[in-house]
N, C-alpha and C positions, 0 to 999 in steps of 0.2 A: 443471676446473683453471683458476684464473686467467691471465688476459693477463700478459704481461711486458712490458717495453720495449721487447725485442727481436722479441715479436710487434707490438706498437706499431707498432712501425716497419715492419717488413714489409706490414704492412695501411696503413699511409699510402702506401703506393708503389703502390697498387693502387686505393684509393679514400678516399675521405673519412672520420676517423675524429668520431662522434657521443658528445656528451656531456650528460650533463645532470647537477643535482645533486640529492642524497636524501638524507633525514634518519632512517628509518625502517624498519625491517626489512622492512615489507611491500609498500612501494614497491619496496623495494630488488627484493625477489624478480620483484616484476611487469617492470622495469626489464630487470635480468638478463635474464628469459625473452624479451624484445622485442629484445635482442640490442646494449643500450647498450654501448658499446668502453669509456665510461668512466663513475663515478660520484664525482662531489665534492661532499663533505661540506663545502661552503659555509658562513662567516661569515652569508652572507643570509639564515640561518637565525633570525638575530634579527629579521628585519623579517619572514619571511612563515610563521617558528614564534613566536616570544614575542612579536610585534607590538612591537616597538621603530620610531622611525622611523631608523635607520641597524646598521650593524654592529659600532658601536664598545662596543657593553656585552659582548657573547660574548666569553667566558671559555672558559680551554684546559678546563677540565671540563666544561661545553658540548659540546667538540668530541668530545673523549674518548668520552662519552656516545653519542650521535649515530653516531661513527664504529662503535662496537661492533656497535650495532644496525643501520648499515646490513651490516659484512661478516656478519653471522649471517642474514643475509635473503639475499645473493647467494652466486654460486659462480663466476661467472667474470669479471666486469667484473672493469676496473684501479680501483683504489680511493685517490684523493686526498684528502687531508685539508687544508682551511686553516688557517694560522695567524694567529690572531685577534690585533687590536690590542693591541699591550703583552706579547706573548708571544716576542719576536725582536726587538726593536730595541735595547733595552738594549746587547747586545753575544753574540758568537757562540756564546758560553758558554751563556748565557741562552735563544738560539737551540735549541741542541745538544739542549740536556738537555728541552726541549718538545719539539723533533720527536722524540726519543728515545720519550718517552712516546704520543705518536700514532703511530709507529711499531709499537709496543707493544699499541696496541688493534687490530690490525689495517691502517693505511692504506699503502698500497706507495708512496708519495711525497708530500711536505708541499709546500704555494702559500702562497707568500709574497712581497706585493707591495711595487715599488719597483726603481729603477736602479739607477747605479753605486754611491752609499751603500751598496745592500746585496751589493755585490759581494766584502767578506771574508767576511759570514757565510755566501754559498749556498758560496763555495770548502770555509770552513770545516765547513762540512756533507754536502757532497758527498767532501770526502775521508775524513769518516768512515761512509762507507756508507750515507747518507741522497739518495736520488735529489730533486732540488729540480726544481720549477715554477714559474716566475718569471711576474707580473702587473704589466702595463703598460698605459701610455693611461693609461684613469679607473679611478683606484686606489678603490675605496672607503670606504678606512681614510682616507683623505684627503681627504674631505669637506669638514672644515672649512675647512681650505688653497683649493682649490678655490673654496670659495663654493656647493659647490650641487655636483650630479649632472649637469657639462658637459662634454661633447664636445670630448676634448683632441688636441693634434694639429695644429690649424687653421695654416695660415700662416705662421710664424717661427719657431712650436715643433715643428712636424713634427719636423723635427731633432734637438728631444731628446728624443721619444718614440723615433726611431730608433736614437738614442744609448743610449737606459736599455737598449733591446733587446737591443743588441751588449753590452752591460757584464753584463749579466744571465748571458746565452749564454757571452761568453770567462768567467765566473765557474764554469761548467761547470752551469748550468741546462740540463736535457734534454729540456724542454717550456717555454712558454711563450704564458700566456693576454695576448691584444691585444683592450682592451674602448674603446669607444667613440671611435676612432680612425676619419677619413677612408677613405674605401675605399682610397684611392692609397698612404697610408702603410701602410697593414697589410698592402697587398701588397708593395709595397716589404720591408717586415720579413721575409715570408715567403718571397720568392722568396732571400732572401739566406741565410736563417737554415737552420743544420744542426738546431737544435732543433723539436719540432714544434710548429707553430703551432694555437692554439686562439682562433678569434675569437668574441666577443662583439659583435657590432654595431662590425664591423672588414669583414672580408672574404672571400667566397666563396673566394678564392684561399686562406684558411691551409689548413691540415693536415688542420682540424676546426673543428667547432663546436659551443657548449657555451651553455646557456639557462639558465633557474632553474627548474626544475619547475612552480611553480606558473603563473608564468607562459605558460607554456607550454600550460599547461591550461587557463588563463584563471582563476584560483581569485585570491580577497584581493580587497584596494581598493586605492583610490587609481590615478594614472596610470600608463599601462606605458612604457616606452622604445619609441622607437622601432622598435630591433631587434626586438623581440617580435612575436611570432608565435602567436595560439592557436588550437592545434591541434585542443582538442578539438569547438570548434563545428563543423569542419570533418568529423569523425569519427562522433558520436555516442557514443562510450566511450573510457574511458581509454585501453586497451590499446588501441585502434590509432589513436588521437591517438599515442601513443608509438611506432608502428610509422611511421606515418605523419611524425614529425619525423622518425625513423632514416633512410630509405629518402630522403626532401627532404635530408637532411643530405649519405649516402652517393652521392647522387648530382650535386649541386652546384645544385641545384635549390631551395635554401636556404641562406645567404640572397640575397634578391633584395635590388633596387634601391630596394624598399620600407623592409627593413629595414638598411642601411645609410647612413654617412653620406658626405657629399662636403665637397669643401674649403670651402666656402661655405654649407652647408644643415642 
C-alpha cells in the first residue's frame, strides 16, 4: 500500500524522510524495494533522459508518460509529479486541468515552482483536491532570469527566498522542496515551516532530502552541483548506493558540509 501525507508526516517526526527522482518502471521497483519515502517524477528529466541542456523543453505528455511508468514499477513510495514549464503559469485554470491529468496517471501530488505569484494557483489547486509541493531557492524553470544555475539566497535576498516559503505554505502547499539556498536560510525555512521540507543543497535540518538519481549514481556528463553526492563509487552497485543514500539521508548524516552552501561560499 502506498504512503500518504499522513504517513508522511508521522515518519518526519521520527526521522528523516529520503527522496530521489525516477523516470522508469524499473528504477522505480529497485527504488521502492530500498525503501525510498518518495519518488519525483522530475522536469530534469530533460537533461539527464533527452539530453537537453535545461528543463525548459519537457512537455506535460513527457511527464504523463514517465509518471505512468514509474507508479507501474512501484508499490509503496509517495509518488510526485512536476509541473513543467508552461503547463501552470498561464493561470489557475490552466494549472487545474494539468495537474488533473498527472493526477490521472497516477502521481499523489504535483511540484510546482515559484512564490507568492503563485500563491492563487496552489490555493486554487489544493481546494480542489490536488495536494501541492511548492519549489523554492533555484527555481530551475528560471534559468534564464537567473543567468545560470546560482545559488540563491545569499545576503539581501535571503529574505525573499524566506518570503516565497511563507507565501507558498499560507497558500496551503503541504510539502516544500528548498534547492540551493544557504544552510542558514533553509534552516530558517524549516524550523518555521508546518509544511515538510525537502532540501536540495539547502539543509540537513529539512524534513528530507531529495537528489536527482542519476546524480546520485554518478551516471551523465558534464559538472555536478555541489550538493551532489555519488553514492555508488562509494557502494559498488546500485542497490546499495541506493540503500546507502536512504540510511545517510534517514539519519542526518547527509548532507554534510561538503554539500551544502553558506552565505558566502
Amino acid at each position: 500500500m502506498r504512503l500518504t501525507l499522513h504517513d508522511l508526516r508521522r515518519l518526519a517526526s521520527e526521522r528523516k524522510l529520503a527522496t530521489l527522482t525516477c523516470y522508469d518502471a524499473s528504477f522505480a521497483a529497485v527504488l521502492d524495494a530500498c525503501d525510498v519515502d518518495m519518488l519525483l517524477i522530475g522536469d530534469s528529466l530533460g537533461m539527464v533522459i533527452q539530453g537537453h541542456d535545461s528543463t525548459l523543453p519537457v512537455t506535460i505528455e513527457d511527464i504523463v508518460y514517465h509518471t505512468r511508468a514509474v507508479v507501474r514499477g512501484s508499490r509503496k513510495a509517495w509518488i510526485v509529479a512536476d509541473m513543467p514549464f508552461g503547463s501552470y503559469q498561464q493561470s489557475p485554470e490552466q494549472a487545474f486541468a494539468n495537474a488533473a491529468i498527472l493526477m490521472q496517471s497516477g502521481a499523489q501530488m504535483v511540484k510546482l515552482e515559484g512564490g507568492a505569484e503563485m500563491a492563487p494557483t496552489i490555493s486554487f489547486l489544493v481546494q480542489r483536491g490536488i495536494p501541492v509541493c511548492g519549489h523554492v531557492g533555484l527555481t530551475p524553470q528560471h534559468v534564464n532570469s537567473f543567468g545560470g544555475y546560482r545559488v540563491q539566497g545569499r545576503g539581501n535576498s535571503a529574505e525573499q527566498v524566506i518570503a516565497a516559503a511563507v507565501a507558498v505554505e499560507n497558500a496551503g502547499a503541504t510539502m516544500l522542496v528548498i534547492e540551493a539556498v544557504p544552510a542558514t536560510v533553509a534552516g530558517a525555512i524549516a524550523s518555521r515551516s508546518r509544511a515538510l521540507t525537502i532540501g536540495i543543497g539547502a539543509s540537513v535540518n529539512c524534513h528530507g532530502q531529495v537528489l536527482v538519481l542519476h546524480d546520485m549514481l554518478g551516471v551523465g556528463v558534464g559538472k555536478r552541483p555541489r550538493f551532489v553526492r555519488n553514492f555508488l563509487t562509494e557502494s559498488g552497485s546500485i542497490e546499495q548506493a541506493v540503500r546507502d543514500y536512504v540510511a545517510a539521508v534517514r539519519s542526518g548524516q547527509f548532507p554534510t558540509s561538503d554539500n551544502v552552501y553558506a552565505d558566502g561560499a
